[in-house]
N, C-alpha and C positions, 0 to 999 in steps of 0.2 A: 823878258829873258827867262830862260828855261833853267831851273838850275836841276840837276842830274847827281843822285847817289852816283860816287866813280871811288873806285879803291886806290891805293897805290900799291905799285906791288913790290914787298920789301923782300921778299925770300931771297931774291940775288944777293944782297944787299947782308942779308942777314948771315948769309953763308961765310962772309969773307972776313967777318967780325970773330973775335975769344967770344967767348964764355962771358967773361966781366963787361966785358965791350955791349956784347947783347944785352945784359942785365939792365944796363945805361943806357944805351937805347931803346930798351924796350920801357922802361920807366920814363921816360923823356914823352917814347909816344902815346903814352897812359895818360900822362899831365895834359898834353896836347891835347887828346879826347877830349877828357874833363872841362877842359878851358873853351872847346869850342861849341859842345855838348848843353854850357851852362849859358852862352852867348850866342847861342844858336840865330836866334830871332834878330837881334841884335848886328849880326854879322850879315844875315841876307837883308834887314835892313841897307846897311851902310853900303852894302855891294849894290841894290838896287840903286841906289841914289847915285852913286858912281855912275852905274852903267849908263841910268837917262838923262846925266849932264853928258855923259863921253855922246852918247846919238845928238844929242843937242848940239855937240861941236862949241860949246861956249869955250872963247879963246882967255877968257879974263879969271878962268879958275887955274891958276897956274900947277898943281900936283897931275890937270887931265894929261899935259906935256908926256908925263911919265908914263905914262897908260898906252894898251896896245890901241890899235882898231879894231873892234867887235865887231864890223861887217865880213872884212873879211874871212876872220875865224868863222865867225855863224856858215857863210856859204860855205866854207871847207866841210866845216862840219856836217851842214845838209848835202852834200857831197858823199860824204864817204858815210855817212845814215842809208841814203838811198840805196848806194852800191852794195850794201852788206845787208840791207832787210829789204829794198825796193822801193820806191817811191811812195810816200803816202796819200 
């Protein structure tokens, strides 16, 4: 599994907010950094481990239910990779 620096992009988002409203959300996403910043390793850990029970298809870990299918996404994604830089 590839995993890819990807932004979100809040400026729509941020437009529609007061003053106070941003201050709150912008502190919110400060903490957020922090928290995921400091769990970093941690977190692609646990995501790994996710992702190669989900390809495994083990039916007896009941939270995989919850989960998308990662094949499909991947081909989408090498899809629309291809289409916008070319095939590699």
């Amino acid at each position: 599994m590839k995993f890819q620096k990807n932004t979100f992009p809040i400026s729509a988002l941020l437009r529609n907010l007061s003053f106070h409203q941003k201050k709150i959300y912008k502190s919110l996403i400060h903490k957020e950094m922090l928290f995921i910043r400091k769990n970093k390793n941690k977190i692609i850990q646990n995501a790994q481990i996710l992702y190669n029970q989900k390809k495994m298809n083990n039916s007896s870990i009941g939270y995989l239910k919850s989960t998308v299918n990662f094949s499909p996404l991947e081909q989408k994604h090498d899809e629309f990779v291809a289409a916008k830089c070319g095939p590699h």
